[in-house]
C-alpha positions as CSV (number, residue, x, y, z in Angstrom):
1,X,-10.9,-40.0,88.4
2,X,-11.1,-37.0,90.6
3,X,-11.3,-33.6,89.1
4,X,-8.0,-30.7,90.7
5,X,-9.8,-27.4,91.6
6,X,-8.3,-24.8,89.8
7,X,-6.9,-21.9,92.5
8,X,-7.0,-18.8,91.6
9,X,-3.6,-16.5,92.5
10,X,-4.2,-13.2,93.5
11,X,-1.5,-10.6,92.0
12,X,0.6,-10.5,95.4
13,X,0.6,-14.1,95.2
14,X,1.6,-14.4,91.6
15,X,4.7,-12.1,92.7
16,X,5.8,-13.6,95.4
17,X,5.7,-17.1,93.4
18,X,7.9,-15.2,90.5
19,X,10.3,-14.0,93.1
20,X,10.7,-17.4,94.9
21,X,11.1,-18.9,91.0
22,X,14.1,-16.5,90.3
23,X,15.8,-17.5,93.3
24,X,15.2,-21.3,93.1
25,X,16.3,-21.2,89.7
26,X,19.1,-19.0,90.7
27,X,20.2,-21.5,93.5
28,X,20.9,-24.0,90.7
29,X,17.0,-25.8,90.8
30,X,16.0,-27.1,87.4
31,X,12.8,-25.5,86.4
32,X,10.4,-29.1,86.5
33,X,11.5,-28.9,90.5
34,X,10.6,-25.3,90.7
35,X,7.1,-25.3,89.2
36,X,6.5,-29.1,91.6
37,X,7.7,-26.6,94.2
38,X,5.1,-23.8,93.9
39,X,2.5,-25.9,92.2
40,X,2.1,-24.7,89.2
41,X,2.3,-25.5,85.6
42,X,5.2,-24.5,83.1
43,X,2.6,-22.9,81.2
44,X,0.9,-20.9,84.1
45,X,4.8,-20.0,84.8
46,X,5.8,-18.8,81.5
47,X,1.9,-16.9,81.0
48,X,2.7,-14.7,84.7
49,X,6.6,-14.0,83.4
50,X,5.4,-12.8,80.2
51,X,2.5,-10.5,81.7
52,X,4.8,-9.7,85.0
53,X,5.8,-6.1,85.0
54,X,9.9,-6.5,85.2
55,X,10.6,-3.6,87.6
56,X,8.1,-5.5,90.6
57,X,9.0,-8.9,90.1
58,X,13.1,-8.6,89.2
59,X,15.4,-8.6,92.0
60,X,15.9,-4.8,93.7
61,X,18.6,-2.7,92.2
C-alpha cells in the first residue's frame, strides 16, 4: 500500500478552492463531486469554511 503525500494549500489557494466550491455547488454539483473535483476531503472542506473570513471568500457585493 502506497502512502498520499499530504499538500499543503497556501491561503490564496485555499480561497480560490472555496470560491470554485461555491460556484460548483451553486451550478447544481452535489458536494462528493465537488470535493473529487478539487481534491480534497469533506473535512478539509468544512475545516477552511469554518476558519474562512466571509467577506474574501463570498461572492462580491
Amino acid at each position: 500500500m502506497t502512502k498520499r503525500r499530504r499538500k499543503r494549500h497556501t491561503p490564496d489557494q485555499i480561497v480560490r478552492k472555496l470560491r470554485d466550491a461555491d460556484a460548483m455547488l451553486n451550478a447544481g454539483k452535489q458536494l462528493a463531486d465537488v470535493l473529487q473535483a478539487l481534491e480534497i476531503s469533506e473535512a478539509t472542506y468544512h475545516r477552511w469554511r469554518n476558519r474562512a473570513p466571509t467577506r474574501s471568500v463570498g461572492p462580491a457585493a
